[in-house]
Backbone as CSV, one residue per row, in Angstrom:
resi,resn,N_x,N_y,N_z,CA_x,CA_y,CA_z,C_x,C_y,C_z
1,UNK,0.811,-1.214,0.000,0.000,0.000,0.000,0.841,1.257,0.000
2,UNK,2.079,0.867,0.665,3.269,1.976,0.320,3.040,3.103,-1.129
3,UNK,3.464,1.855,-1.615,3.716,1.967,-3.175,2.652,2.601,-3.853
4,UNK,1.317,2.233,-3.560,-0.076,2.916,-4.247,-0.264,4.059,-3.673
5,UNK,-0.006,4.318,-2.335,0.078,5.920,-1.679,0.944,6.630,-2.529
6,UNK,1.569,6.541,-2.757,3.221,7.047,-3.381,2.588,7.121,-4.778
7,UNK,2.157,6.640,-5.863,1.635,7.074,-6.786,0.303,7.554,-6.871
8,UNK,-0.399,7.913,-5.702,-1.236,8.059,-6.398,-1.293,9.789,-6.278
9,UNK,0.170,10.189,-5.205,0.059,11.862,-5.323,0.508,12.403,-6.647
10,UNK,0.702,11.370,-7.428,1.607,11.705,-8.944,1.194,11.625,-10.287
11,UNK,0.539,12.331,-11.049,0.332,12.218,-12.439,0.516,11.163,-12.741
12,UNK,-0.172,10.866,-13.989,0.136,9.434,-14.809,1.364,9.459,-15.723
13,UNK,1.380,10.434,-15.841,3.379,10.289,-16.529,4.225,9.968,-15.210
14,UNK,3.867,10.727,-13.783,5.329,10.359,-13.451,5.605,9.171,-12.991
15,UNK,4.044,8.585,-12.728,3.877,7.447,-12.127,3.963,6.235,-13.195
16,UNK,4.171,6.260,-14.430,4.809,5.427,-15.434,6.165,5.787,-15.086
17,UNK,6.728,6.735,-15.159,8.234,7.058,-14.709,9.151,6.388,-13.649
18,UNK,7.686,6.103,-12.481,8.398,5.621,-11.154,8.094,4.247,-11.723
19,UNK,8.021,3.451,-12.376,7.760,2.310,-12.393,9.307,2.150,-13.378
20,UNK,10.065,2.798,-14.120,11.317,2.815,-14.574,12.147,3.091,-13.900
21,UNK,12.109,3.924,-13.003,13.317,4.345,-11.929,12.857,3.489,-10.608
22,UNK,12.163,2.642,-10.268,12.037,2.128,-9.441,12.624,0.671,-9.545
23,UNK,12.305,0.030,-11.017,12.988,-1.082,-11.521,14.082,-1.081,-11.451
24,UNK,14.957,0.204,-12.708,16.182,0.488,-12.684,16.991,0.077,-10.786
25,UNK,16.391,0.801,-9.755,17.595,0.781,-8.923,17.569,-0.166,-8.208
26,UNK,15.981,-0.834,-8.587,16.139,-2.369,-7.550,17.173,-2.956,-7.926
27,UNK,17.332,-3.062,-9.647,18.162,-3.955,-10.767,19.811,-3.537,-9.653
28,UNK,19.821,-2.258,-10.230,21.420,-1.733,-9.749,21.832,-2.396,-8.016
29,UNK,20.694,-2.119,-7.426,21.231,-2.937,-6.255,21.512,-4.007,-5.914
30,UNK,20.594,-5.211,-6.868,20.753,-6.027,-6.631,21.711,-7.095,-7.356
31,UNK,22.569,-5.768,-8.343,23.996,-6.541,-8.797,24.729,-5.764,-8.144
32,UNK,24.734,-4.593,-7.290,25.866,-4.538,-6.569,25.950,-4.875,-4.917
33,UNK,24.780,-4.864,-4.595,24.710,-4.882,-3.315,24.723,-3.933,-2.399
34,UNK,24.445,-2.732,-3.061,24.346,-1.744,-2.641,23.797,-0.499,-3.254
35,UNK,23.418,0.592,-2.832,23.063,1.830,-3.634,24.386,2.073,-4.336
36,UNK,24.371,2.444,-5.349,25.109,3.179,-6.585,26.080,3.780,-5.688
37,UNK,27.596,4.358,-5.688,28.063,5.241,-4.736,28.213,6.949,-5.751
38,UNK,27.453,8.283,-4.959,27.097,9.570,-5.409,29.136,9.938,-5.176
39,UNK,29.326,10.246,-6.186,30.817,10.966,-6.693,30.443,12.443,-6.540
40,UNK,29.223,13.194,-7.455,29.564,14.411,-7.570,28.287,14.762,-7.729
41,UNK,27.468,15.567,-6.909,26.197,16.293,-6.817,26.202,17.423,-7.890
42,UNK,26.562,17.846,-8.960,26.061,18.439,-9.941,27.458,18.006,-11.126
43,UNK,27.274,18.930,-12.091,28.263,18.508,-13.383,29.349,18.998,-12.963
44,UNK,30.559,18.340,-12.985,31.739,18.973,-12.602,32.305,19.467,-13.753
45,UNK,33.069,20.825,-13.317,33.632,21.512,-14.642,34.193,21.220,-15.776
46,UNK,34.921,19.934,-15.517,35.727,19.347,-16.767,34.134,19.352,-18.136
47,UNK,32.902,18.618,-17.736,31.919,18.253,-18.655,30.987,19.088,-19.381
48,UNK,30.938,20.040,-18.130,30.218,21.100,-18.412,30.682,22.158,-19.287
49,UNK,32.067,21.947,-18.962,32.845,22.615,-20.511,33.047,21.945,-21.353
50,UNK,32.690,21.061,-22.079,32.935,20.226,-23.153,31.738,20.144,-23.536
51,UNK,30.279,20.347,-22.901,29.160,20.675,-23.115,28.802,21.712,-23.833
52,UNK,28.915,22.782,-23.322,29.524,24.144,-24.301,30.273,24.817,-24.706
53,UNK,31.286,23.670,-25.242,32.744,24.079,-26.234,32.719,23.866,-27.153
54,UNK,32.556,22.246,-26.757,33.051,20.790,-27.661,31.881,19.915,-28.053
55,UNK,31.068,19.937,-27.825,29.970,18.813,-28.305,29.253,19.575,-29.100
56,UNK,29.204,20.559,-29.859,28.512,20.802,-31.076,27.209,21.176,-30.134
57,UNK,25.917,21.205,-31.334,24.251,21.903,-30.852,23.994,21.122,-30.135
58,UNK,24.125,19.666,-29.921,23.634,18.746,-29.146,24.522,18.927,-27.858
59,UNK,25.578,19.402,-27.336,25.724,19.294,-26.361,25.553,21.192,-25.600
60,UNK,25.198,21.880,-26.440,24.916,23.250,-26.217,23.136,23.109,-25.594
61,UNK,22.155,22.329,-26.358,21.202,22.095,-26.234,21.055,21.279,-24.829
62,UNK,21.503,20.115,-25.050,21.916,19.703,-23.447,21.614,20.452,-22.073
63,UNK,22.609,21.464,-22.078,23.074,22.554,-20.920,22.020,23.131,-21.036
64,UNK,21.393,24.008,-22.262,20.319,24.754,-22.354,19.331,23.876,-21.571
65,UNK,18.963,22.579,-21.967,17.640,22.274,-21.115,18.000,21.976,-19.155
66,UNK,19.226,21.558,-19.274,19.364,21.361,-17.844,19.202,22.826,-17.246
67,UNK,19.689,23.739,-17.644,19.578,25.100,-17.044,17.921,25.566,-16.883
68,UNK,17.310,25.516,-18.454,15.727,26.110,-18.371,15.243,25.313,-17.890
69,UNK,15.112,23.969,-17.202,14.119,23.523,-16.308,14.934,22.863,-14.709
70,UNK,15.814,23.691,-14.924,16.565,23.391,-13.345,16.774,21.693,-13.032
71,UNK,17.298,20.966,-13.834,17.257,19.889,-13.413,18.551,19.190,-13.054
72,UNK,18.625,18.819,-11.987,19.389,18.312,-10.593,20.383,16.871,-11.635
73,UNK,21.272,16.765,-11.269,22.681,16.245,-12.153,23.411,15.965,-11.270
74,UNK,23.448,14.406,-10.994,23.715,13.540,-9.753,25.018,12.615,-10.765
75,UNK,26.469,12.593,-10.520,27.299,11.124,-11.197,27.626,10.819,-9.663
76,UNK,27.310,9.056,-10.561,27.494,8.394,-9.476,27.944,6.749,-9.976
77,UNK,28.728,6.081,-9.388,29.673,4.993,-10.246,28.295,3.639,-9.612
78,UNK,27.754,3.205,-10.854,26.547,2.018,-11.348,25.405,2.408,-11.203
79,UNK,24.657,1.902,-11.416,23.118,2.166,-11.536,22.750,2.859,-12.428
80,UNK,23.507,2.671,-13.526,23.295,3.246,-15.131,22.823,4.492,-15.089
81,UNK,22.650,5.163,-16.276,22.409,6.467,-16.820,20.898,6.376,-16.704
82,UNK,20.462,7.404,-16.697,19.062,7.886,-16.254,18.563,9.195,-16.297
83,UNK,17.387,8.995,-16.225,16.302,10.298,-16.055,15.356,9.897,-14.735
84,UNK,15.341,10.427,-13.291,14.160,9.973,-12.644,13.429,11.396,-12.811
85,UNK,11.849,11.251,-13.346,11.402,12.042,-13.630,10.640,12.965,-12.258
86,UNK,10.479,11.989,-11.461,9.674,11.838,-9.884,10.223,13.723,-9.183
87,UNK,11.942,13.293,-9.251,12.577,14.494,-8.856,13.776,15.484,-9.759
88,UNK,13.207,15.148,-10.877,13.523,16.216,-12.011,15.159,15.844,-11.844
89,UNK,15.589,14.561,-11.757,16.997,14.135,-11.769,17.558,13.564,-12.897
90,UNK,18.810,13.462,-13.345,19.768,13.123,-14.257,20.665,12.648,-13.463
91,UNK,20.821,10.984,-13.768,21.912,10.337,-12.534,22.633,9.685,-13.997
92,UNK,24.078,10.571,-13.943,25.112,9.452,-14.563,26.252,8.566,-14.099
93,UNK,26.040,7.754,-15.008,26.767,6.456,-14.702,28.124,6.169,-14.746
94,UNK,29.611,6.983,-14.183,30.777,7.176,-15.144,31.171,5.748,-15.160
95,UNK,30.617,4.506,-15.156,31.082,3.808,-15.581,30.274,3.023,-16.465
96,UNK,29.623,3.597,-16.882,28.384,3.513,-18.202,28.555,4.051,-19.491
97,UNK,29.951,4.518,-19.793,30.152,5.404,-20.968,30.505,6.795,-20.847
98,UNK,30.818,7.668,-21.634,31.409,8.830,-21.374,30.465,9.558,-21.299
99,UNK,30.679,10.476,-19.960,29.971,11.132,-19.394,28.683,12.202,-19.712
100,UNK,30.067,12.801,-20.825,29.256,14.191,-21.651,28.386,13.692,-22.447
101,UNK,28.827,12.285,-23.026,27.734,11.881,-24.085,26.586,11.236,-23.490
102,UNK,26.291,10.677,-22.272,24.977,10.361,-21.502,24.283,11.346,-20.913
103,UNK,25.533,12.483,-20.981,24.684,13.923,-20.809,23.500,14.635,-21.212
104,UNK,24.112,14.349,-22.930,23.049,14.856,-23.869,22.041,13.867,-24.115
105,UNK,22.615,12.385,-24.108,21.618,11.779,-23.924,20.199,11.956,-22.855
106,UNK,20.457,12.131,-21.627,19.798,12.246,-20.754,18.836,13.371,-20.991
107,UNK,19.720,14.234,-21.299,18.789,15.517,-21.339,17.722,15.837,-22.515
108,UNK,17.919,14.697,-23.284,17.184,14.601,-24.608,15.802,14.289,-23.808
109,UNK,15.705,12.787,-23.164,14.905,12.436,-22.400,14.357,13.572,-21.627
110,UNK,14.775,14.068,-21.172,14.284,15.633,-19.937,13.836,16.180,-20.725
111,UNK,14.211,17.072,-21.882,13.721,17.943,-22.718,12.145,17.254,-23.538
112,UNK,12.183,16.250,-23.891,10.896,15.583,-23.913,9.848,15.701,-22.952
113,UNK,9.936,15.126,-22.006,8.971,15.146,-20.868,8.837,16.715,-20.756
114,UNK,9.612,17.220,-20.683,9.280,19.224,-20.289,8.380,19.898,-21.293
115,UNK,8.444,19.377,-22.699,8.041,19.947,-23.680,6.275,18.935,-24.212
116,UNK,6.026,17.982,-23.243,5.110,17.582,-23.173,5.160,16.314,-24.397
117,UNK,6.054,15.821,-24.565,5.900,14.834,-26.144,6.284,13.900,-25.633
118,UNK,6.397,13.671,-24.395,6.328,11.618,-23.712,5.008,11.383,-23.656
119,UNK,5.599,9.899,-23.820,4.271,8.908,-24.372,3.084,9.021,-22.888
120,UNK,2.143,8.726,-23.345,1.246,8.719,-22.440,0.654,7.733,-22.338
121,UNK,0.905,6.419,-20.550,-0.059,5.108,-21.139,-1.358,5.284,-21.298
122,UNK,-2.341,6.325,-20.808,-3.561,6.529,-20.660,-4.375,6.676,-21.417
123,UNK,-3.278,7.545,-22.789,-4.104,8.293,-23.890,-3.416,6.600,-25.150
124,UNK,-2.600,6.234,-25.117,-2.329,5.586,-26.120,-2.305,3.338,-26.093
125,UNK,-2.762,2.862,-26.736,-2.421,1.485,-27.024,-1.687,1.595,-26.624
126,UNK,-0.881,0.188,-25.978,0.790,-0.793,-25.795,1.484,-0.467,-26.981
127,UNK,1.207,-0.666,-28.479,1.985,-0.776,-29.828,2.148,0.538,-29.639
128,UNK,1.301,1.817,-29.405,1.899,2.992,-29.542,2.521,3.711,-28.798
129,UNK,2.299,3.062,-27.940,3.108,3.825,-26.416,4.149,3.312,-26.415
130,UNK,5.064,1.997,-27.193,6.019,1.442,-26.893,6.513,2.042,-28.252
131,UNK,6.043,2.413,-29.870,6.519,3.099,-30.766,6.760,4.595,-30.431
132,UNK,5.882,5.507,-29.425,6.467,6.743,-29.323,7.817,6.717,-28.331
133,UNK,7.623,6.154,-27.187,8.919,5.863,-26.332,10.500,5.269,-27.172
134,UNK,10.220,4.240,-28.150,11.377,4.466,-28.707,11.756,5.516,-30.026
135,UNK,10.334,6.258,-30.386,10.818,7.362,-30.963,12.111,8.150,-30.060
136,UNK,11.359,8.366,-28.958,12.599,9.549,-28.182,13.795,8.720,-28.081
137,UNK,13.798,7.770,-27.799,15.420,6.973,-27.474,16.092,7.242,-28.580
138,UNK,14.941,6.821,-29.373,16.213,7.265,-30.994,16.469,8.380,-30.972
139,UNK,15.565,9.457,-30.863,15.971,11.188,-30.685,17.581,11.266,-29.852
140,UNK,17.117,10.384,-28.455,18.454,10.638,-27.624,19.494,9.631,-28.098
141,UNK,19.331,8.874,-28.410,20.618,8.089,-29.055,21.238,8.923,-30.108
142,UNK,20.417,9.521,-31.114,20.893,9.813,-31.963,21.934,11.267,-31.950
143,UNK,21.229,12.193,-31.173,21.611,13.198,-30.024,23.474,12.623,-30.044
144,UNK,23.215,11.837,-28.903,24.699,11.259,-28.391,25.099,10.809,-29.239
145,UNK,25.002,10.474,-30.409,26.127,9.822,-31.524,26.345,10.969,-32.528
146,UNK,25.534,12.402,-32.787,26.408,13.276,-33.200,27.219,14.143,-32.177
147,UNK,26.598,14.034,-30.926,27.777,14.640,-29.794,29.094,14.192,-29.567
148,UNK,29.270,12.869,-29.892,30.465,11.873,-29.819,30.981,12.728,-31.035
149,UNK,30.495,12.716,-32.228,31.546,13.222,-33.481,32.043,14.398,-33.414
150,UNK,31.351,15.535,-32.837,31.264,16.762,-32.391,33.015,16.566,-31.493
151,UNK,32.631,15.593,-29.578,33.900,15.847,-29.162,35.217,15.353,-30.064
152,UNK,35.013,14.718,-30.413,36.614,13.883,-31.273,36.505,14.923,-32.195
153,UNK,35.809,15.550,-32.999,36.404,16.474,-33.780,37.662,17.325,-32.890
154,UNK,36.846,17.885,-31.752,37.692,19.087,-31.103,38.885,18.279,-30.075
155,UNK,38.865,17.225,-30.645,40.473,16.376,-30.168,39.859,15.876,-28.741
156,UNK,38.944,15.134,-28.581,38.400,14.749,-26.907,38.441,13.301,-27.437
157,UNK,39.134,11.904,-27.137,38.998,11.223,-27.163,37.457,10.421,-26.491
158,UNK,36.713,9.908,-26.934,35.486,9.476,-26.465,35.492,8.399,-27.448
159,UNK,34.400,7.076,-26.660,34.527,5.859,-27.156,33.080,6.012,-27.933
160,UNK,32.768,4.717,-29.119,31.642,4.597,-29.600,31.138,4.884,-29.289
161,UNK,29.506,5.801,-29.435,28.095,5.984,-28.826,27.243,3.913,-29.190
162,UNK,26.856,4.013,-28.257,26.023,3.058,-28.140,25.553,2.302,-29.440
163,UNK,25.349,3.423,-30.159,24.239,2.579,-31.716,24.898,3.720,-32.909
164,UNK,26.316,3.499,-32.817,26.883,4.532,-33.410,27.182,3.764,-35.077
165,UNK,27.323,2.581,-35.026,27.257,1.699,-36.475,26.181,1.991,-37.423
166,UNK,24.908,1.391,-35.967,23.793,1.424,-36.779,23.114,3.193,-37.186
167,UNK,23.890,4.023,-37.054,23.267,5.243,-37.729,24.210,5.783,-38.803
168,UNK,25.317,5.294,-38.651,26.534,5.502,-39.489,26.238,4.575,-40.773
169,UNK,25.795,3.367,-40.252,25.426,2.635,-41.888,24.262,2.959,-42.201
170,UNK,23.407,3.588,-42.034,21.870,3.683,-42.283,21.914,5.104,-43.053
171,UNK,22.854,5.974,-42.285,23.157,7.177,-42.787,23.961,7.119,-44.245
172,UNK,25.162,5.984,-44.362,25.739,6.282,-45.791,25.114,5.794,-47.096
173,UNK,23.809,5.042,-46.515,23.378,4.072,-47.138,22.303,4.524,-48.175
174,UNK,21.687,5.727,-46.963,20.918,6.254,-47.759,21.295,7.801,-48.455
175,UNK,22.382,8.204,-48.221,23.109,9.178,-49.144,23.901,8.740,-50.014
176,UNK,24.380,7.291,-50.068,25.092,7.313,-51.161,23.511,6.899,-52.569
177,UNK,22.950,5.893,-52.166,21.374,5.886,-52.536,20.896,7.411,-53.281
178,UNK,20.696,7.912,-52.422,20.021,9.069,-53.044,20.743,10.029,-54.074
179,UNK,21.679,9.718,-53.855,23.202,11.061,-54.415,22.537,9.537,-55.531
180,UNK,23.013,8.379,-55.810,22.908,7.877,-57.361,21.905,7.914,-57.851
181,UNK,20.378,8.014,-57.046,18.993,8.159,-57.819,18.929,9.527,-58.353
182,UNK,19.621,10.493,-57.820,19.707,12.172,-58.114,19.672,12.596,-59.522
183,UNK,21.742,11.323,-59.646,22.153,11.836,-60.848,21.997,11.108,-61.914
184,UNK,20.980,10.006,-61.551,20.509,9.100,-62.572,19.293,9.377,-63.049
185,UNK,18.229,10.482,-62.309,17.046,11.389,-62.623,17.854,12.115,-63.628
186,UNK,18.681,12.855,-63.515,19.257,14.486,-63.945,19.021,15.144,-63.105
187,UNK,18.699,14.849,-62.039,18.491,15.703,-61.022,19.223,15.841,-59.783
188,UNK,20.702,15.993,-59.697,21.446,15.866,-58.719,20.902,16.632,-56.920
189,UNK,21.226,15.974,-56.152,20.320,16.754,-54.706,21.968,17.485,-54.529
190,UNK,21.553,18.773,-53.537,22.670,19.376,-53.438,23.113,18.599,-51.665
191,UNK,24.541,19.245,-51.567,25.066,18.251,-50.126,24.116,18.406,-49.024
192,UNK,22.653,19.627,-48.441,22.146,19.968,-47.546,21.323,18.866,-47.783
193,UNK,21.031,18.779,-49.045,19.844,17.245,-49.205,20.088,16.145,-49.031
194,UNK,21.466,15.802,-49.123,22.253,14.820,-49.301,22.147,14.406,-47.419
195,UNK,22.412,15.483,-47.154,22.694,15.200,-45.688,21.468,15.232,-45.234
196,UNK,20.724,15.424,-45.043,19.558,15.473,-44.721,18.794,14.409,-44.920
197,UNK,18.843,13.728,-45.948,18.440,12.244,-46.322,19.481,11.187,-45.543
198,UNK,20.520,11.217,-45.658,21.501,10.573,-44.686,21.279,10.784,-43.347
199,UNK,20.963,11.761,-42.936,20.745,11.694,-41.764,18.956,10.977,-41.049
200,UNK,18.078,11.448,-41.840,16.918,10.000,-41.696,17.530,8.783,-41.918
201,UNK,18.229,8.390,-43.202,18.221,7.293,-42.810,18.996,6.245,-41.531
202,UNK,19.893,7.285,-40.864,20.683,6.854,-39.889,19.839,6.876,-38.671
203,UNK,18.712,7.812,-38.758,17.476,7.317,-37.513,16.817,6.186,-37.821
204,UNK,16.205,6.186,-39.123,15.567,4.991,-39.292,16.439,3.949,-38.926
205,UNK,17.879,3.556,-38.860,18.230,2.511,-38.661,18.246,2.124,-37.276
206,UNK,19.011,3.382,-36.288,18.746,3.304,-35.185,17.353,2.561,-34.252
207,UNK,16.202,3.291,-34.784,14.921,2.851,-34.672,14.859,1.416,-34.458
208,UNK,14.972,1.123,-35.802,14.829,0.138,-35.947,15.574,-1.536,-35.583
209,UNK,16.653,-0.429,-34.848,17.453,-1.288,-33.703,16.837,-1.741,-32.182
210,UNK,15.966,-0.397,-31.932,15.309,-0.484,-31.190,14.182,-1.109,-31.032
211,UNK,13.688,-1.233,-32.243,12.246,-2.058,-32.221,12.552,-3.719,-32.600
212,UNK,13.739,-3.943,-32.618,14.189,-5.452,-33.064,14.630,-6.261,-31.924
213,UNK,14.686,-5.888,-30.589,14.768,-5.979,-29.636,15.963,-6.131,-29.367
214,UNK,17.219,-5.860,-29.771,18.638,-6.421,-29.937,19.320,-5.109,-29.056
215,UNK,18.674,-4.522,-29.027,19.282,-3.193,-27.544,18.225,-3.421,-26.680
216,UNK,19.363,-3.484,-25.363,18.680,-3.978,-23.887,18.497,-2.287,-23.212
217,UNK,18.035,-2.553,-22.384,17.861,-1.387,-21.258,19.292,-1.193,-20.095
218,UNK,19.665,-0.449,-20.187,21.032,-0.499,-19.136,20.945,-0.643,-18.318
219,UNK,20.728,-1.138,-16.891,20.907,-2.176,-15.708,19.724,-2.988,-16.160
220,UNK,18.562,-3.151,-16.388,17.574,-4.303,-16.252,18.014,-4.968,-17.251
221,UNK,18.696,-4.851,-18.366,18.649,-5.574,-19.362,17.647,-6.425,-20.162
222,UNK,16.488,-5.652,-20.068,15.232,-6.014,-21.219,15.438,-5.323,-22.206
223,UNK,14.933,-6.198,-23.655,15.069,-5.568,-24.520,14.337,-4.444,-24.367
224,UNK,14.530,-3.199,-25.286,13.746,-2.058,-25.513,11.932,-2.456,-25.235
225,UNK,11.607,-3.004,-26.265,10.099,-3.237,-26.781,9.593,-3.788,-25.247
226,UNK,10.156,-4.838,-24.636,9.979,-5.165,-23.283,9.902,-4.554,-22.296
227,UNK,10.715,-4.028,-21.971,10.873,-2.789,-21.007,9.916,-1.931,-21.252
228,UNK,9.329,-1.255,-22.294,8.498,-0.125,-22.335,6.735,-1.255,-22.142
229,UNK,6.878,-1.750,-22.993,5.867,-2.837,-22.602,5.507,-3.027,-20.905
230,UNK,6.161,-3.311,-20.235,5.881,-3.757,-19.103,5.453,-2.370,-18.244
231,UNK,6.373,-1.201,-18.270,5.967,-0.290,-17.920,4.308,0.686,-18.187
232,UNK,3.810,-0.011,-19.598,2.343,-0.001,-19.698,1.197,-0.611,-19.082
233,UNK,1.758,-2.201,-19.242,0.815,-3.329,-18.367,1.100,-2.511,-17.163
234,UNK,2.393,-1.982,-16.621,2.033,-1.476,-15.156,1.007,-0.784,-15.055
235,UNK,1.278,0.617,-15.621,-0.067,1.742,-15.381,-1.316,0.790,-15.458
236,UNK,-1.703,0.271,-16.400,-3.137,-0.390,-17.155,-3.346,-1.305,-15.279
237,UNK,-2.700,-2.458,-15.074,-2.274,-2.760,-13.832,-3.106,-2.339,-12.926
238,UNK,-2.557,-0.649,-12.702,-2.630,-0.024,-11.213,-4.220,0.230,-11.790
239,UNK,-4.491,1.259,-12.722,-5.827,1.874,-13.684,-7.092,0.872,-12.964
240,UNK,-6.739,-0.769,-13.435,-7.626,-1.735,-13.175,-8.051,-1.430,-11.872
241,UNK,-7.195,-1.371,-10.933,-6.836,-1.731,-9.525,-7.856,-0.517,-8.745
242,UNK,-6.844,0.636,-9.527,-7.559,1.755,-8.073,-8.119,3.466,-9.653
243,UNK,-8.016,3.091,-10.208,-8.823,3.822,-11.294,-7.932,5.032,-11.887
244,UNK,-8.571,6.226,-12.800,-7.587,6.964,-13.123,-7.026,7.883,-11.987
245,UNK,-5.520,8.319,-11.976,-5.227,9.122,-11.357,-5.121,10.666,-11.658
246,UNK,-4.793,11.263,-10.688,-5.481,12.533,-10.865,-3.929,13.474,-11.125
């Protein structure tokens, strides 16, 4: 009854939310045996300047949303990268990947929910609530894999982004594609088109990484489609149980 007190002072977004950050840290604890250990209660300077130096619009955008909606920026070593939406937090993982780039990731996620375009289980089907949720992942994946190109341009060594293949082949695939249908019309696309088509197709691939179930969730390790899935049957779940919330 804990647990149903506790959601029921909370919207139906955040209370889909707590059913992800609640999983997430059971998961984290119960491979380490402990809470996560907190390193550094906000962004420490090294990131926050590489945020707005070095990571290009995506990591300028980043900072911009952590600043316009004040949101709290917790690293802390396991319990993976995150958004808890409950208390407007961003918990990174420095041993989850490089920092700056789960940055922008994260904040992709934040900037969603702020701007009102997370999925809603209330208003939408399972198939669509689990297709808009990995819309945004791809938004934020994709986010962090031009932020990664961004730091190594400006000489920052940083490792692969997560699904950095699958947007890199999806991306040449469909510009080299289009650049030969162009000039085989007579109609050559100029490089803004070029890129621009390359760059859908490097979401679409991403996506579609996501919807193939072959990317897990970072500490629970369910595939994507699963993970968002279950977090629906939850709400629907509680809905049955004790009705809509307010």
């Amino acid at each position: 009854m804990a647990k149903v007190g506790r959601l029921a002072e909370m919207g139906i977004f955040r209370a889909t939310k707590s059913f992800f950050r609640d999983s997430e840290s059971q998961a984290a604890k119960a491979a380490t045996g402990s809470e996560p250990k907190v390193i550094a209660g906000s962004i420490p300077r090294k990131y926050r300047r590489e945020l707005t130096r070095f990571a290009g619009p995506q990591g300028r955008a980043a900072m911009d949303t952590i600043e316009k909606y004040d949101v709290k920026v917790i690293f802390r070593e396991g319990g993976g990268s995150l958004q808890d939406f409950r208390t407007n937090t961003i918990y990174i993982d420095v041993k989850n990947g490089y920092p700056t780039v789960q940055l922008i990731h994260e904040a992709t996620h934040s900037r969603w929910a702020h701007e009102g375009r997370h999925a809603d289980p209330s208003k939408l089907s399972r198939d669509d609530f689990i297709k808009q949720t990995l819309d945004e992942e791809t938004d934020a994946s994709v986010n962090d894999i031009k932020g990664t190109f961004e730091l190594r341009k400006n000489g920052i060594k940083v490792p692969d982004a997560a699904l950095q293949g699958h947007y890199v082949n999806g991306y040449e695939n469909s510009y080299r594609w289009n650049e030969h249908l162009g000039k085989a019309q007579g109609k050559p696309l100029t490089y803004a088109e070029l890129e621009r088509l390359g760059d859908a197709g490097g979401r679409g691939a991403v996506n579609a990484a996501f919807h193939s179930g072959a990317i897990k969730a970072s500490v629970t390790g369910a595939p994507y489609p699963q993970y968002y899935g279950d977090a629906w049957d939850a709400y629907q779940d509680w809905y049955r149980q004790y009705g809509q919330m307010s």
